[in-house]
mmCIF file of the C-alpha atoms, coordinates in Angstrom:
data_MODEL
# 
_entry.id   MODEL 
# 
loop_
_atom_site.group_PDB 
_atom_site.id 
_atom_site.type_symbol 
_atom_site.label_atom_id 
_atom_site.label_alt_id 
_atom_site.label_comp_id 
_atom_site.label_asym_id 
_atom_site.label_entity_id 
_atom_site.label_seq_id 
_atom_site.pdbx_PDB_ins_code 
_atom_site.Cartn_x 
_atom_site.Cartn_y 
_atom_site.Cartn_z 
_atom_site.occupancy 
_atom_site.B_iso_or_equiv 
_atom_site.pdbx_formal_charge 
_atom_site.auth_seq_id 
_atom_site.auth_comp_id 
_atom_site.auth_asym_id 
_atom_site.auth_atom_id 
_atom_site.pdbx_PDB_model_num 
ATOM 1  C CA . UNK A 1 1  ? 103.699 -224.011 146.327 1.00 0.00 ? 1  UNK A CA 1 
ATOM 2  C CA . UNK A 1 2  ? 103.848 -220.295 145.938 1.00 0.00 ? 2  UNK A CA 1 
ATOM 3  C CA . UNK A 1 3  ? 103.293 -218.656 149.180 1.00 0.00 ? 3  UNK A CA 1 
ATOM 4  C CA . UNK A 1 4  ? 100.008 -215.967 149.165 1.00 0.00 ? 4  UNK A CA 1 
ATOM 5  C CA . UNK A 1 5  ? 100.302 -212.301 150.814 1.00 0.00 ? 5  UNK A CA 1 
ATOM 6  C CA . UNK A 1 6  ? 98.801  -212.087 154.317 1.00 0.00 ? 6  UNK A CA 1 
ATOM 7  C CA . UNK A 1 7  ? 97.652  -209.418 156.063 1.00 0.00 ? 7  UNK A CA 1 
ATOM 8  C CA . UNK A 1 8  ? 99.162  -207.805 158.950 1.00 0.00 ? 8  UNK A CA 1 
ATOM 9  C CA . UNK A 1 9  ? 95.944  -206.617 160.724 1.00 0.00 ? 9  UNK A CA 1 
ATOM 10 C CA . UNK A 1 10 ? 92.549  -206.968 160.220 1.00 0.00 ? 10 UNK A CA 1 
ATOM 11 C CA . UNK A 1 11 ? 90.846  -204.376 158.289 1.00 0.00 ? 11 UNK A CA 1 
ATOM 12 C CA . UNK A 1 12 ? 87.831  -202.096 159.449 1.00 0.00 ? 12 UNK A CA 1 
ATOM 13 C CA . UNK A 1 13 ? 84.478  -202.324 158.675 1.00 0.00 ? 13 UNK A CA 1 
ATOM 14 C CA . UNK A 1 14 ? 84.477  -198.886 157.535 1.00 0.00 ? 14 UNK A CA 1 
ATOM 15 C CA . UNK A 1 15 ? 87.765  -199.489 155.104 1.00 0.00 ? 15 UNK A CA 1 
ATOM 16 C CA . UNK A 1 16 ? 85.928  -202.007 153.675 1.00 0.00 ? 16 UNK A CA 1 
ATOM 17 C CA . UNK A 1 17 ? 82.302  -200.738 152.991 1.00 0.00 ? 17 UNK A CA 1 
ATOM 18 C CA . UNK A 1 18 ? 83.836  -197.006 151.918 1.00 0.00 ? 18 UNK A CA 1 
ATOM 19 C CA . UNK A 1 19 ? 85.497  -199.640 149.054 1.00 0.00 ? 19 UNK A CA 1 
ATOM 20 C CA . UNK A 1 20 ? 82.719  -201.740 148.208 1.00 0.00 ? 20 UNK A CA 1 
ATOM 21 C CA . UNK A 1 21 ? 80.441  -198.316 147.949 1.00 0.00 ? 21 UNK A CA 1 
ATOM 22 C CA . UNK A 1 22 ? 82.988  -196.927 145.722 1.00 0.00 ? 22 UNK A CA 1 
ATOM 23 C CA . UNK A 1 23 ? 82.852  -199.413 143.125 1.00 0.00 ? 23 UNK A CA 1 
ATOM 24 C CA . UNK A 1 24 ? 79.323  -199.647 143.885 1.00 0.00 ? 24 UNK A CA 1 
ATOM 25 C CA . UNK A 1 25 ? 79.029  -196.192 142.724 1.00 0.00 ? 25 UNK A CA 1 
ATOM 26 C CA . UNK A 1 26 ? 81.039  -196.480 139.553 1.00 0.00 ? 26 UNK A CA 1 
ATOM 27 C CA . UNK A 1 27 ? 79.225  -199.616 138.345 1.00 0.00 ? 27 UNK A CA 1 
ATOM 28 C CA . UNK A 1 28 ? 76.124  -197.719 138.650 1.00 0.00 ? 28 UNK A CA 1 
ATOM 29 C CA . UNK A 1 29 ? 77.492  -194.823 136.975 1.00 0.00 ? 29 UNK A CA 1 
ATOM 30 C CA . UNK A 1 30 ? 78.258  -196.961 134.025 1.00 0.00 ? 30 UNK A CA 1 
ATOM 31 C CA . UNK A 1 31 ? 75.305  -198.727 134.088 1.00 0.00 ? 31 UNK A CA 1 
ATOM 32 C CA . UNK A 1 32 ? 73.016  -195.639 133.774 1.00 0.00 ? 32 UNK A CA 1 
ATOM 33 C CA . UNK A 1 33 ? 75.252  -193.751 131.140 1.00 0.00 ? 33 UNK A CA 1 
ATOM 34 C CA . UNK A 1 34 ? 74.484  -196.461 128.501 1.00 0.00 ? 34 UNK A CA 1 
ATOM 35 C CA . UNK A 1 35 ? 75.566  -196.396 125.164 1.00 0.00 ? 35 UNK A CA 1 
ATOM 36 C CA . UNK A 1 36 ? 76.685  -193.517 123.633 1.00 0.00 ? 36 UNK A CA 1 
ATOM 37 C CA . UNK A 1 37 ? 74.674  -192.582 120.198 1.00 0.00 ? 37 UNK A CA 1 
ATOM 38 C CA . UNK A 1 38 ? 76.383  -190.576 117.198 1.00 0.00 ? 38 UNK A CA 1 
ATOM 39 C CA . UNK A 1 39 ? 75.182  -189.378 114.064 1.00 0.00 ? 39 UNK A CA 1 
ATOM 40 C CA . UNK A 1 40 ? 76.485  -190.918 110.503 1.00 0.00 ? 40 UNK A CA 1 
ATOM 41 C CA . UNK A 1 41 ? 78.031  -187.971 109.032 1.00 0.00 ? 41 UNK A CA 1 
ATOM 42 C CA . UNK A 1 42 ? 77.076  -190.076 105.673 1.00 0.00 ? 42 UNK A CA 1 
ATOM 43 C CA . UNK A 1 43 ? 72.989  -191.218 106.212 1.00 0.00 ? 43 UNK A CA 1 
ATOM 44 C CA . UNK A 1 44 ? 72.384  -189.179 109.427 1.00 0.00 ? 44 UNK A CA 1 
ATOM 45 C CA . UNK A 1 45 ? 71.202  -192.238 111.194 1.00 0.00 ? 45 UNK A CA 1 
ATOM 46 C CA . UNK A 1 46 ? 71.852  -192.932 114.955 1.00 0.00 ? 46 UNK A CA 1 
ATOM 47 C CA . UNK A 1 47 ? 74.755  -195.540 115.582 1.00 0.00 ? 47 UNK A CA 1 
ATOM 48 C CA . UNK A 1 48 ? 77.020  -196.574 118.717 1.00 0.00 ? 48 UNK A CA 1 
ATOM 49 C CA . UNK A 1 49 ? 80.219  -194.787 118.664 1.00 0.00 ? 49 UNK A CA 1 
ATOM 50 C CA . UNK A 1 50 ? 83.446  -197.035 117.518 1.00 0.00 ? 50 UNK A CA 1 
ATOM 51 C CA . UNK A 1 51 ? 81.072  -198.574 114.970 1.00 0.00 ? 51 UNK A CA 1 
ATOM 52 C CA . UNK A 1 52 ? 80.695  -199.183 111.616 1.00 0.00 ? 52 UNK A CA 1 
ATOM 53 C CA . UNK A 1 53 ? 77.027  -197.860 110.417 1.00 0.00 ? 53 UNK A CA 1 
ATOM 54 C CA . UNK A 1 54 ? 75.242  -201.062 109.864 1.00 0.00 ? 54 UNK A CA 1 
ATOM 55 C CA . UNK A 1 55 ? 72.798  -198.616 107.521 1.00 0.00 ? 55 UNK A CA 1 
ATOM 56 C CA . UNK A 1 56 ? 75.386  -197.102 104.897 1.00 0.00 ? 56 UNK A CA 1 
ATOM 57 C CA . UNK A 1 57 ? 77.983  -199.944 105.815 1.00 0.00 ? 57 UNK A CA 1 
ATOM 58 C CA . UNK A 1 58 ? 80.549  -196.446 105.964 1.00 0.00 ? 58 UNK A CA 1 
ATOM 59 C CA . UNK A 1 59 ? 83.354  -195.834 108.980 1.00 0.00 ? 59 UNK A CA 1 
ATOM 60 C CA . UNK A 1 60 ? 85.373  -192.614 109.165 1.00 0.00 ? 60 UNK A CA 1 
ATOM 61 C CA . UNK A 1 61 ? 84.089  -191.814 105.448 1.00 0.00 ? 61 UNK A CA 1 
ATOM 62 C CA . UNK A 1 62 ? 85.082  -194.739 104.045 1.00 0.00 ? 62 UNK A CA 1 
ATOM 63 C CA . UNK A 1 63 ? 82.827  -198.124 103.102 1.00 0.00 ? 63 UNK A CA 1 
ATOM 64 C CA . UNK A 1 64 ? 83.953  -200.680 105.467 1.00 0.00 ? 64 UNK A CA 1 
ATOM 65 C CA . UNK A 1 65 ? 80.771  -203.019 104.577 1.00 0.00 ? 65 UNK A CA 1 
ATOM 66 C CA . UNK A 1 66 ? 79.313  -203.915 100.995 1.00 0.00 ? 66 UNK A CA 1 
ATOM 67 C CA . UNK A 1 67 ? 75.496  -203.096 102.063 1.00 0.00 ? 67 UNK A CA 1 
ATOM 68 C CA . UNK A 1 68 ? 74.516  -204.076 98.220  1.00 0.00 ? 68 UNK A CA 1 
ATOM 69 C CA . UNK A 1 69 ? 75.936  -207.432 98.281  1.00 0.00 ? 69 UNK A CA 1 
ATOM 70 C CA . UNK A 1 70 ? 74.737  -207.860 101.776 1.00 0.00 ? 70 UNK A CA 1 
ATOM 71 C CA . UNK A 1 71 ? 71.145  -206.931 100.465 1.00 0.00 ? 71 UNK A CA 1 
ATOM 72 C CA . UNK A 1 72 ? 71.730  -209.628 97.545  1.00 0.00 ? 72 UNK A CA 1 
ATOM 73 C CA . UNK A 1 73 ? 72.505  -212.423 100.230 1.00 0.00 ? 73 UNK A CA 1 
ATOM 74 C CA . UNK A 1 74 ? 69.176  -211.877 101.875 1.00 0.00 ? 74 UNK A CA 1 
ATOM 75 C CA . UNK A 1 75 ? 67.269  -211.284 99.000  1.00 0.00 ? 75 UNK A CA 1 
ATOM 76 C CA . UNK A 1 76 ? 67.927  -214.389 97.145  1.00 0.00 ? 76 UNK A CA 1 
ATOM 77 C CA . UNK A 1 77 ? 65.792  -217.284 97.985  1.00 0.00 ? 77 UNK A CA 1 
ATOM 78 C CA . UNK A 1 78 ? 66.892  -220.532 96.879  1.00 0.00 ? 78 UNK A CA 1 
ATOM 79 C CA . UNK A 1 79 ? 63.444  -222.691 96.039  1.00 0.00 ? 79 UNK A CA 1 
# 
């Protein structure tokens, strides 16, 4: 069996709360700074950043997604 790391001495209350708040603080941080919203340079329509615009289907002024054959799958109705 691999052998774990011990400790030496025991470590303060303080050490360990200042820690704990810390990444308290940074996971609330996070939390409250959401999602950040950009503009399509192509339809002007709010979209995360990183993402392809699920409006236009366009990425870095290019089409990544087909919206028209997209449109046809949803459109069709088989009876």
């Amino acid at each position: 069996m691999a052998k774990k790391a011990t400790p030496k001495k025991q470590q303060s209350n303080a050490r360990s709360s200042r820690r704990y708040k810390t990444f308290r603080n940074n996971t609330r941080k996070r939390l409250l700074a959401g999602a950040k919203l950009t503009k399509c340079p192509a339809c002007k329509e709010l979209i995360p950043t990183h993402t392809a615009c699920p409006y236009c289907g366009k990425y870095k002024g290019r089409e990544v997604l087909n919206m028209k054959k997209e449109m046809e799958k949803i459109t069709k109705v088989k009876a």
